[in-house]
C-alpha positions in Angstrom: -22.5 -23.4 2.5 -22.2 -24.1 -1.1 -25.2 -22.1 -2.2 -24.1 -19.0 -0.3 -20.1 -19.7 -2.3 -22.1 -19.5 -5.5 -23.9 -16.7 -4.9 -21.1 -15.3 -3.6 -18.9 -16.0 -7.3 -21.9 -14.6 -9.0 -22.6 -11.5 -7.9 -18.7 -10.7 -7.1 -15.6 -10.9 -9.3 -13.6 -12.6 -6.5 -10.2 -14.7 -5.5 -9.7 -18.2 -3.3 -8.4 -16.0 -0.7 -11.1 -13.2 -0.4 -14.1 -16.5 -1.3 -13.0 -18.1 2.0 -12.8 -14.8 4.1 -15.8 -14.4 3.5 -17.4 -18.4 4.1 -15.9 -18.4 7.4 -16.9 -15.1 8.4 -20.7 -16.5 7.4 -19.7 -19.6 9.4 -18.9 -17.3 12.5 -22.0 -15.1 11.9 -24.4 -18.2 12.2 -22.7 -20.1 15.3 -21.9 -22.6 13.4 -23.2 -26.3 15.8 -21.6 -29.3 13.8 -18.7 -30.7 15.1 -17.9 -31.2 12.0 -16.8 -27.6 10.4 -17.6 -27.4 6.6 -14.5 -27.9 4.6 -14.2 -24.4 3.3 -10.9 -24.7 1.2 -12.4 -27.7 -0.7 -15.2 -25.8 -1.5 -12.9 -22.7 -2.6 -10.8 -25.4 -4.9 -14.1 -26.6 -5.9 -15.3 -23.1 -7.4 -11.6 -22.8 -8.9 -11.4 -26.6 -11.0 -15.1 -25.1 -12.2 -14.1 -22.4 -13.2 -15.9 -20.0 -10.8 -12.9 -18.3 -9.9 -9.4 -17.3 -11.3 -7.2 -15.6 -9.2 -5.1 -14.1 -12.5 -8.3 -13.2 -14.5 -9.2 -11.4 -11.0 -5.8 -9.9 -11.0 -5.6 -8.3 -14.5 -8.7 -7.2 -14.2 -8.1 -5.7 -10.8 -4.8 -4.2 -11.8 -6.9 -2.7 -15.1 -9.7 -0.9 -12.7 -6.9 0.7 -10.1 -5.2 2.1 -13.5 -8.0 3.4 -14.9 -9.0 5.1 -11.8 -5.0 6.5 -11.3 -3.6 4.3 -8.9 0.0 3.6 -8.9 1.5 -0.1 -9.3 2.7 0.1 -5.3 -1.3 0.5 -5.0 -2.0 -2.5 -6.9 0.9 -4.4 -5.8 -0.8 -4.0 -2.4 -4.8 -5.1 -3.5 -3.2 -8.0 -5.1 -1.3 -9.1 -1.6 -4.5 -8.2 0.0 -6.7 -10.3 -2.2 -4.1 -13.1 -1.4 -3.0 -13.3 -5.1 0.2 -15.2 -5.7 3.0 -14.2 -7.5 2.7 -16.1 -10.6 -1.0 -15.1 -11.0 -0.4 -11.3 -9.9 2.8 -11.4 -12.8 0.8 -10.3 -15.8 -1.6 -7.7 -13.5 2.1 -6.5 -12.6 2.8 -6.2 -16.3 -0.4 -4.2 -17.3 0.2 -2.0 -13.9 3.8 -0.7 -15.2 2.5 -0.5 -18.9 -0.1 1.7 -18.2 1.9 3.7 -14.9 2.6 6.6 -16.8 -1.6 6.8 -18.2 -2.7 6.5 -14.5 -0.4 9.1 -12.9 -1.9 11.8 -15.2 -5.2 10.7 -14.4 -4.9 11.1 -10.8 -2.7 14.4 -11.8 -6.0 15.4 -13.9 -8.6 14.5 -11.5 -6.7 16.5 -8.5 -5.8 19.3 -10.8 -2.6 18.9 -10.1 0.6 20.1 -11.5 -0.2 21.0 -15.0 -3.8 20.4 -14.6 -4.0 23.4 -12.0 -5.3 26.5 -12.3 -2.8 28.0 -10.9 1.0 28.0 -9.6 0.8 25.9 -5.7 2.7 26.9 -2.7 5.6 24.5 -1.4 3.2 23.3 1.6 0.3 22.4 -1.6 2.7 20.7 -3.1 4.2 18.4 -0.2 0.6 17.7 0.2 0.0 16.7 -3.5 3.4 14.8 -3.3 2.2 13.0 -0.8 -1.2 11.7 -2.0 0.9 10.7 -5.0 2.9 8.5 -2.9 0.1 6.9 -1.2 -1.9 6.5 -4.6 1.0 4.1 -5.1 2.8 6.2 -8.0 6.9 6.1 -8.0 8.3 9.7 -6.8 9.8 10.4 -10.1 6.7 10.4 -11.9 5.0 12.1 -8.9 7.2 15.4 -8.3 7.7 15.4 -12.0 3.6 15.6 -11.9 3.2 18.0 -8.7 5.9 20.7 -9.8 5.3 21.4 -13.3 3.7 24.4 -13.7 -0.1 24.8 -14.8 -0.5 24.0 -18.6 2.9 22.8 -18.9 3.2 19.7 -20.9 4.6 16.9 -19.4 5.9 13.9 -21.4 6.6 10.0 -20.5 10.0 9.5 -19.7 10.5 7.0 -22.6 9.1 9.7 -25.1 11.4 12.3 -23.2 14.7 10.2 -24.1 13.2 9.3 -27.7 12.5 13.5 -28.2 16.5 14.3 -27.8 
C-alpha cells in the first residue's frame, strides 16, 4: 500500500482527500483478504508530516491552473470542495482566484470569441447561450453579461479601473 501512495504523490500533484480516494479504490480493485484493512488515513498523514503532500500548496496551485485556463472563482471554489480542501488551506487559492477574476474572464471571453473578441454582433439566443457558459465557467454575472454584450472590438475595462477612469 505504501509503494502504490508514493507513486501515487510522485507522479500527481495531489490532496489527503483525493490520495485516499484513490488507496481505497486500489484496495477495492484487489479484493482486499486481511481482516485487518490497511490503515489508509495514517498512511495519508504519513505522506503529509513528510511532506509528500500539502493540501494549500495543491490549492494555490490549483486555483492558479483554473485561472489561467479562464475559470471563474465559483469554479474553483468547487475543485477545491471536491479535492476535499479545507477552508483554511483553500483561503489563499480563494485570494489568488478573486485577484486574478477579472484576467480569467477575458480569457474564456477570448478563447470563445465572445463579446468583444467576436467577429461579429450575436443574436439574443447567442448570447443567453454565451451567458450561460459564463455562469457555469464559474464567472460572477456582472463580469459575464458585461463580457457577452459588449460589442465586437469594444474595449472592456476592470471594474476597479472603470471607477479609477471617472
Amino acid at each position: 500500500m505504501k509503494r502504490l501512495a508514493i507513486r501515487y504523490v510522485e507522479r500527481y500533484a495531489t490532496s489527503r482527500k483525493k490520495l485516499a480516494v484513490y488507496l481505497h479504490r486500489k484496495i477495492a480493485e484487489r479484493e482486499w483478504q486481511d481482516t485487518d484493512p490497511p490503515a489508509v488515513e495514517e498512511l495519508v498523514e504519513r505522506m503529509a508530516s513528510l511532506g509528500y503532500i500539502d493540501d494549500a500548496l495543491y490549492a494555490q496551485n490549483k486555483a492558479s491552473s483554473l485561472n489561467r485556463r479562464g475559470y471563474g472563482t465559483r469554479r474553483v471554489a468547487h475543485a477545491l470542495y471536491q479535492a476535499g480542501i479545507g477552508e483554511a488551506d483553500a483561503r489563499e487559492a480563494f485570494q489568488i482566484s478573486e485577484s486574478n477574476s477579472w484576467i480569467a474572464a477575458d480569457k474564456f471571453a477570448r478563447k470563445r470569441r465572445i463579446g468583444p473578441y467576436a467577429e461579429t454582433e450575436q443574436e439574443a439566443d447567442i448570447c443567453r447561450k454565451q451567458l450561460q457558459a459564463f455562469l457555469r465557467a464559474g464567472h460572477d454575472f456582472d463580469v459575464a453579461s458585461r463580457f457577452v454584450f459588449a460589442k465586437p472590438g469594444e474595449e472592456i475595462i476592470a471594474e476597479e479601473q472603470h471607477w479609477q477612469n471617472e
